[in-house]
VODOMAR-250861 format. One line per 3 residues: their letters; for each residue x, y, z of C-alpha. Coordinates in steps of 0.001 Angstrom, whole numbers, plus 500000, padded with zeros to 6 digits. Example, Ala and Ser with C-alpha at 12.3 -4.5 7.8 and 13.67 -1.06 7.14 Angstrom:
2
AS = 512300,495500,507800 | 513670,498940,507140
This chain:
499
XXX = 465372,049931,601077 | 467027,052854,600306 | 465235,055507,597699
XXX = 468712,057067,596716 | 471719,054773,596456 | 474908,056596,595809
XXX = 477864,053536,594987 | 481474,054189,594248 | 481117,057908,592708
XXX = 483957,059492,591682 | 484268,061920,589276 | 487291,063989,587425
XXX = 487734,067314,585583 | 491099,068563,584546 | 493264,068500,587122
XXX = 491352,067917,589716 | 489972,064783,591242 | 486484,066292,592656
XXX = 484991,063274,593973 | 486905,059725,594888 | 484795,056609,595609
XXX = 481775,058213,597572 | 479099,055687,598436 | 475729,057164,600472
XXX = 472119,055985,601263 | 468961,057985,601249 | 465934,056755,602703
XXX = 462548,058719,602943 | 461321,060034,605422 | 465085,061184,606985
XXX = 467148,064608,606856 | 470429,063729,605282 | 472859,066312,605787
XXX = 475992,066656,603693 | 478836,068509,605842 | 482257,069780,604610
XXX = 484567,072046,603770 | 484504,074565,600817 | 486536,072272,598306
XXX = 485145,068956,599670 | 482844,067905,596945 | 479514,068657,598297
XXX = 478699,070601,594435 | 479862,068183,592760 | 478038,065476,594222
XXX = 474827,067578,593881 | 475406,068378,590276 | 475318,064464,589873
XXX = 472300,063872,591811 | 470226,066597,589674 | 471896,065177,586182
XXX = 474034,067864,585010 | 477424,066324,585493 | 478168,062199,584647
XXX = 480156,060221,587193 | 483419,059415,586301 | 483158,055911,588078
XXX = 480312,054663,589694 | 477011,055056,589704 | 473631,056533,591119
XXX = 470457,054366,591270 | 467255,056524,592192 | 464242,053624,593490
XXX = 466896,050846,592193 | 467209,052613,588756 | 469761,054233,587033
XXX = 468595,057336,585897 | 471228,058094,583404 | 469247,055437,581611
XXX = 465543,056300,582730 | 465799,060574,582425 | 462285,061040,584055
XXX = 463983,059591,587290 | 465507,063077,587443 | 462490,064706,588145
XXX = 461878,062789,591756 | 464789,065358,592393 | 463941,068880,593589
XXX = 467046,071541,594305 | 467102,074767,595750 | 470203,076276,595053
XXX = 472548,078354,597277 | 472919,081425,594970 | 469720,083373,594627
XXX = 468187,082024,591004 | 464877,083368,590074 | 463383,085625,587398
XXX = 463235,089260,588785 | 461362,090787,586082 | 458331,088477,586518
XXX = 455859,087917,589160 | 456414,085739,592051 | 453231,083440,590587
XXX = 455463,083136,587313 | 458410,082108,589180 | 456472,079880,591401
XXX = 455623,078000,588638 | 457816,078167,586013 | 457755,075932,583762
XXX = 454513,076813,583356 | 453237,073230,582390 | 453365,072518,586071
XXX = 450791,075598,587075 | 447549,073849,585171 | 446789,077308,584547
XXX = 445495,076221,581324 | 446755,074325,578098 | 446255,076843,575165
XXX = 445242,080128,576499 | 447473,081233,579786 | 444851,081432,583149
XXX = 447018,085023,584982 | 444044,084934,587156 | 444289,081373,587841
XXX = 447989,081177,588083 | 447768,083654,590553 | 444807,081718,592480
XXX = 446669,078533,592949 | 449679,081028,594151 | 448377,082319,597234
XXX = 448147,078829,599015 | 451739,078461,599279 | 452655,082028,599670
XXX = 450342,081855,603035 | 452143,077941,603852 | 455712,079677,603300
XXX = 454714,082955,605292 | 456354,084923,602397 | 455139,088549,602498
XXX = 454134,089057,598740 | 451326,089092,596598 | 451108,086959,593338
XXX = 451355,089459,591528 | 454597,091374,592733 | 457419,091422,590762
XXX = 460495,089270,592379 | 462931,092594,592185 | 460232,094056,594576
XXX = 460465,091499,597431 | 463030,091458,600242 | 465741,088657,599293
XXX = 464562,086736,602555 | 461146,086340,600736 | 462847,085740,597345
XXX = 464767,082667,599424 | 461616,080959,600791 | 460000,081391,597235
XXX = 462728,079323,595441 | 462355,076548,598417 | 458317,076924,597509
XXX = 459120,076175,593592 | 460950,073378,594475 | 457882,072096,596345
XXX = 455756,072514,593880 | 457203,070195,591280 | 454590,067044,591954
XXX = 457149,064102,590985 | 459248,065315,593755 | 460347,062647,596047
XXX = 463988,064220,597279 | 464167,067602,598181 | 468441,069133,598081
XXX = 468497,072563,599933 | 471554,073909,599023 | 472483,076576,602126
XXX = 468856,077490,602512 | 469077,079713,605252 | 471923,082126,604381
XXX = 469683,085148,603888 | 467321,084446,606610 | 466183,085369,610215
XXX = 466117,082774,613157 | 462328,083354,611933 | 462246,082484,608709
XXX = 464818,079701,609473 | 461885,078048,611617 | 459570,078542,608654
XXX = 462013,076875,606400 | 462245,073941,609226 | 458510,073534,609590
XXX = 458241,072824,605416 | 461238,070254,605660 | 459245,068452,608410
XXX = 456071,068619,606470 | 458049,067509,603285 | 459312,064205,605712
XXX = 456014,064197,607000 | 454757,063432,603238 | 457272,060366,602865
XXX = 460124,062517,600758 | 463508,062789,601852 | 465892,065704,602193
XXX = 469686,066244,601476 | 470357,069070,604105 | 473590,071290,603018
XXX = 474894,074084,605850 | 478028,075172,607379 | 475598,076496,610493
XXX = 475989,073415,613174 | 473473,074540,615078 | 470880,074104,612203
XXX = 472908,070697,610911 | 471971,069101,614843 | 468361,070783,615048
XXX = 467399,069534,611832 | 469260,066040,610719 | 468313,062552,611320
XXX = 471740,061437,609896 | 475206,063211,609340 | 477541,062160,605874
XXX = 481198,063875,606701 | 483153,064726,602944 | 486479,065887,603055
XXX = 489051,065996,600073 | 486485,064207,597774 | 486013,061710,600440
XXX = 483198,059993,602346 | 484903,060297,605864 | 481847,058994,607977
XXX = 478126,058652,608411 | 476187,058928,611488 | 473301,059376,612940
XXX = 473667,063401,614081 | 472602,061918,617594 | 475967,060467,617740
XXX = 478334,063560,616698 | 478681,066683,619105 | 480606,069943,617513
XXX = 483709,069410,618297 | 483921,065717,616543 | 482027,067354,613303
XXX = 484681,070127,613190 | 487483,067241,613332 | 486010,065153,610547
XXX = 485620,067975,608581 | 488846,069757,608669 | 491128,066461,609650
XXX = 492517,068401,612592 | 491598,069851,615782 | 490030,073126,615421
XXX = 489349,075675,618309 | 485975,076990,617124 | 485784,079101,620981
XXX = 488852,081235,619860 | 488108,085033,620477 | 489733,087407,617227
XXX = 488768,090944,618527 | 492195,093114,617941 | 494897,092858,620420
XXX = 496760,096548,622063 | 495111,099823,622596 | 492957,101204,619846
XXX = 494201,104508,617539 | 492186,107742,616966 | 489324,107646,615295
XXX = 489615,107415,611382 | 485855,107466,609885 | 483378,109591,611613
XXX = 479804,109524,609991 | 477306,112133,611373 | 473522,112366,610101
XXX = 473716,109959,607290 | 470546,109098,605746 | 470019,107281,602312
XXX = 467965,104729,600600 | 465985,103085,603707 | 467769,104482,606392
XXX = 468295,107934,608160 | 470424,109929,610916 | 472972,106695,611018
XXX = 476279,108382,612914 | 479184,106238,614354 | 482758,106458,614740
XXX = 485599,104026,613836 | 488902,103928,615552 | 492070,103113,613782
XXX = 493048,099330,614477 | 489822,098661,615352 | 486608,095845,614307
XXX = 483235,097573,614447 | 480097,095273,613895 | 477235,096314,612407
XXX = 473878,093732,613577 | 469961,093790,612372 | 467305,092433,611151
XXX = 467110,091419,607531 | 466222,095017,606556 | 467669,097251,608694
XXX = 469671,098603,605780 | 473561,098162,607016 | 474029,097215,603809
XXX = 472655,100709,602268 | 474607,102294,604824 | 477766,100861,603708
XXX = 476945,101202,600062 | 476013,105151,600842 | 479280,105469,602441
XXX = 481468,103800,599578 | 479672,105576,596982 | 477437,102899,595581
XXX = 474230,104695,596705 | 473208,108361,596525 | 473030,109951,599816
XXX = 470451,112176,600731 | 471896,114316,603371 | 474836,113877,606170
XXX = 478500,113898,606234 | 481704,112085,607017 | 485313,112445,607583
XXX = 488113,110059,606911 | 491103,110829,609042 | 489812,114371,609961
XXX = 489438,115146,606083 | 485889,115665,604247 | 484725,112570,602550
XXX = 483081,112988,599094 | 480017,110997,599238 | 478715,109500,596187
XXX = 481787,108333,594670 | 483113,104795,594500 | 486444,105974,592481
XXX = 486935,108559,595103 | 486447,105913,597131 | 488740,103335,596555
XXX = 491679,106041,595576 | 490960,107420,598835 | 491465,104103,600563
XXX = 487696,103164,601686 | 487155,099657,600071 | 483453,097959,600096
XXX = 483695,094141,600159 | 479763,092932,599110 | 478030,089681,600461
XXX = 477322,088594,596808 | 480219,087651,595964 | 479530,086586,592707
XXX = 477690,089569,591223 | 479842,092215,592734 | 483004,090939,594201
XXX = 484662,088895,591272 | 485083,088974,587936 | 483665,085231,587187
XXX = 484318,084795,583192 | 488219,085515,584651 | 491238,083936,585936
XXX = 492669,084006,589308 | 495215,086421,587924 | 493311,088713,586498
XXX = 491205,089235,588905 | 493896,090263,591455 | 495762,092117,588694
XXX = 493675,094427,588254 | 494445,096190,591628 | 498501,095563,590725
XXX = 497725,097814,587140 | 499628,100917,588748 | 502486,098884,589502
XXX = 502656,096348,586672 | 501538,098586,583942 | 503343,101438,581868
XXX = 501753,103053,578799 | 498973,100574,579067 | 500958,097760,578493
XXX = 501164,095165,581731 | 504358,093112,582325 | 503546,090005,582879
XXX = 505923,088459,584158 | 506163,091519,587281 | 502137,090777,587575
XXX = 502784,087077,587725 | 505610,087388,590812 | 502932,090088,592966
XXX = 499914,087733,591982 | 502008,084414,593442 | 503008,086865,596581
XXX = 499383,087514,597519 | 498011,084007,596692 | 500871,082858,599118
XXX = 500300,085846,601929 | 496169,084789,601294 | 496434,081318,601493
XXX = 494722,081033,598720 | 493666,077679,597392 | 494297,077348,593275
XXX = 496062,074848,591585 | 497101,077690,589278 | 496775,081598,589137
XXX = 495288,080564,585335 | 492127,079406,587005 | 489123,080308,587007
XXX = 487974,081901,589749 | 484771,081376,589577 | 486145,077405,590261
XXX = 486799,078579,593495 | 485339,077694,596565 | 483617,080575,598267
XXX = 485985,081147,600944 | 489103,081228,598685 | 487430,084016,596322
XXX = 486748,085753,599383 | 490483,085234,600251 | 491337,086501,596418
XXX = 489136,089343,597010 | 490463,090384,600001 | 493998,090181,599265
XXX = 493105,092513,596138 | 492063,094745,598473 | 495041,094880,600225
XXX = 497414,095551,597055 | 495705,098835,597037 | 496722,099931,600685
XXX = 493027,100448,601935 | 492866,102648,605384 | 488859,101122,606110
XXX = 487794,098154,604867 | 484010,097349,604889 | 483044,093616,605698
XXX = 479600,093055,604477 | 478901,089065,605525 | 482395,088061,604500
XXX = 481635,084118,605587 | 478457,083839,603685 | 478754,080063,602680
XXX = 481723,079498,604210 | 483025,076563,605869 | 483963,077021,610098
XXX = 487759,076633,609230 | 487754,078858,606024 | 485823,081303,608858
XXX = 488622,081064,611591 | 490981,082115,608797 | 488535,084984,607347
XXX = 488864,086219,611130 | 492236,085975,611363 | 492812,088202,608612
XXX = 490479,090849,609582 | 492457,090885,612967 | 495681,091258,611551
XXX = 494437,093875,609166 | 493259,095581,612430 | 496627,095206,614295
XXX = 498085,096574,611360 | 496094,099699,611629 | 493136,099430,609128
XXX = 489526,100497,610514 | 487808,097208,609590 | 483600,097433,609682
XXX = 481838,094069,610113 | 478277,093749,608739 | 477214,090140,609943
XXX = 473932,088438,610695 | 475523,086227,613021 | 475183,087617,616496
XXX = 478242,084829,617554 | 480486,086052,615040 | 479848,089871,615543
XXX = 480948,089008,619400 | 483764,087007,618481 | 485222,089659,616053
XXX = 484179,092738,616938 | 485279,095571,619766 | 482484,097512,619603
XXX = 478714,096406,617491 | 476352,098742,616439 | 473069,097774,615826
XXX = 470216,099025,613745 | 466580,098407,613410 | 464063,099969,610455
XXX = 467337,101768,609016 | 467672,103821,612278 | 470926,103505,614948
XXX = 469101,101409,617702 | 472015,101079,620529 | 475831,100795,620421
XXX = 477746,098376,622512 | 480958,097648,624059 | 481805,093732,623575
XXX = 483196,093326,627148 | 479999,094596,628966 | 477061,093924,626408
XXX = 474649,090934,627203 | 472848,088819,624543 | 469405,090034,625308
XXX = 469973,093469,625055 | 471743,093235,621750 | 468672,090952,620964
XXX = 466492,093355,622181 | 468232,096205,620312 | 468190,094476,617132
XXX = 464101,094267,616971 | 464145,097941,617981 | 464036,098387,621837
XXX = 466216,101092,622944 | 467919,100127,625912 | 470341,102181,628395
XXX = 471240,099344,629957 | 474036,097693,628332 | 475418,095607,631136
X = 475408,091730,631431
């Protein structure tokens, strides 16, 4: 029998019909992985599994109970979300065990010591690098991933375990770690609702494969059944050539961003060039510090010494206004801390780059910032059933789209890629590539900070990669083999580039 019965769900908010007649089984012991499209309900259903949205129609039963009637049934339900969603100011023993009812670190006087005690165990079963006693802010995000999947674990009533993305911030190392727990979590007679976009993890992992697309159960099978080609076609409801290559097309310009001797928070003596009309990758290790290269460089982070030149002119380091007036533009992996403006529509949030144009005397014509707003959404591709929205309503991939074509209002000359698919869905990918090509062809330097070794070589011309916060090797795309971009990545120089 089935723990978690999921029969006829459908559920409505304004507008938008988020889930239509969805009916799944869960059994323990199995990996059940949700797959879709950004858009395709996967949220939704989740937020109904964990009890913070009703069904419109339908119902759940959790061990042949509804749990809208029995609340405690909720609690047989652990979730690790996608978004990073822990306490930074307090220790990682705190957030291990928050509430702290479920530590037994004593009734009426709090037991620090013995909070900390009962810590270590899983710290040393999750192979995070931490002590109890660290704060959260302290600890690489990798670590502060594998701790959330840890508090989940440590709720006792659990019986499903929802992991929600769980390996977005991780290396193929940790990603085994996080694989080990979910066997040992199967192993213990619970079951797990797997959600990724990565197919390689989805067929490693997965005892059975449930297809949503459009609010709709498509298909479930067992994931011995499905190769990636079939996935991709039940996801997307069309044929979709995931081998495509999307490195620019036509000879490359003269170089347009020159860094020599940069060195910053983490990192030191980073130089590289990028060409006009060209895609430059940037790979490494969670902790390599691309990121605080790229943040140095836009103005984000101090830097401590070494300069640059944008288009043969001195670049003023230090300054994000200089920045973006000057055309350098910094697109950030968390997208929802520092790419949009989440309390704010669709409109607004693309506006803002339009002020210039749409503004006089501080007051904005509307109706001018409603026609550019509709132009971009339309250029973009963006998915909104109104500019009103929103955004934060969004799926990932159309933010990303909204963010990028905000970008573009402002005429950038480099734009700065820092894991721009992050959560994104293989078609909403293809199209994130395409536009990063066609921004190339049109003559922007585009830099592409990825952790995906697959999607650095099917972007980028040239990849750069970096190890500790030091330059490591730099590679030509045509000639460079995957084990000595591997090798380059975990810090061994190589002068041998070749396949």
């Amino acid at each position: 029998m089935a723990y978690l019965r999921i029969e006829g769900v459908g559920k409505e908010f304004p507008g938008v019909k988020a889930l239509d007649d969805v009916s799944l089984e869960l059994s323990l012991g199995e990996v059940h992985t949700l797959a879709g499209e950004n858009g395709a309900g996967k949220s939704t259903l989740v937020k109904i599994l964990t009890g913070t949205e009703r069904p419109t129609q339908g119902r759940v039963l959790i061990d042949g109970r509804d749990p809208q009637q029995e609340g405690a049934l909720f609690k047989t339900i652990a979730y690790v979300p996608q978004e990073i969603n822990l306490f930074t100011n307090l220790s990682v023993a705190e957030n291990l065990f928050m509430p702290f009812s479920r530590s037994h670190a004593g009734r009426w006087l709090f037991d620090r010591r013995g909070l900390e005690a009962r810590t270590r165990p899983w710290l040393e079963r999750f192979k995070i690098a931490a002590q109890p006693s660290d704060k959260v802010r302290d600890i690489s995000i990798s670590d502060q991933q594998l701790l959330q999947i840890a508090r989940a674990c440590t709720q006792e009533t659990m019986k499903v375990l929802i992991l929600d993305e769980p390996t977005s911030s991780l290396t193929d190392t940790e990603v085994a770690r996080v694989f080990e727990v979910v066997r040992e979590v199967i192993a213990a007679n619970c079951a797990v609702v797997f959600i990724s976009h990565k197919f390689d993890e989805m067929f490693e992992i997965s005892d059975v494969i449930s297809v949503l697309r459009n609010g709709r159960k498509i298909a479930t099978r067992p994931a011995g059944e499905l190769d990636h080609r079939q996935l991709v076609t039940l996801m997307s409801g069309q044929e979709v050539d995931i081998t495509a290559r999307m490195q620019p097309e036509g000879p490359l310009g003269d170089t347009l961003l020159k860094v020599e001797g940069l060195c910053g928070q983490g990192f030191e003596e980073v130089s590289f060039e990028l060409r006009r009309g060209e895609i430059l990758g940037f790979a490494g290790l969670v902790g390599a510090r691309r990121s605080e290269v790229m943040q140095t460089l836009f103005g984000f982070l101090p830097a401590r010494a070494g300069r640059a030149t944008l288009a043969g002119e001195p670049w003023r380091l230090g300054d994000p206004h200089y920045s973006v007036s000057h055309g350098l533009f910094y697109l950030s992996e968390e997208r929802k801390y520092h790419g949009i403006f989440p309390g704010q529509s669709v409109r607004r949030n693309i506006g803002m780059a339009l002020l210039r144009d749409t503004s006089r005397w501080g007051v904005i014509d509307a109706g001018r910032e409603r026609r550019e707003v509709a132009k971009i959404i339309a250029d973009y591709e963006i998915k909104t059933p109104t500019m009103a929205r929103n955004i934060a309503l969004l799926s990932g991939g159309n933010q990303q789209k909204a963010i990028i074509g905000r970008a573009m209002a402002c005429a950038p000359r480099v734009l700065i890629f820092d894991e721009p698919t992050k959560g994104i869905d293989l078609r909403t990918k293809m199209e994130i590539y395409r536009l990063m090509k066609a921004l190339a062809e049109r003559g922007v330097g585009v830099v592409l900070v990825s952790s995906e070794m697959e999607e650095l070589k099917r972007c980028a011309s040239r990849i750069v990669t970096m190890y500790e916060g030091r330059v490591s090797g730099e590679f030509d795309i045509i000639d460079a083999s995957s084990s000595a971009l591997v090798a380059a990545i975990h810090g061994q120089r190589r002068n041998d580039h070749a396949a």
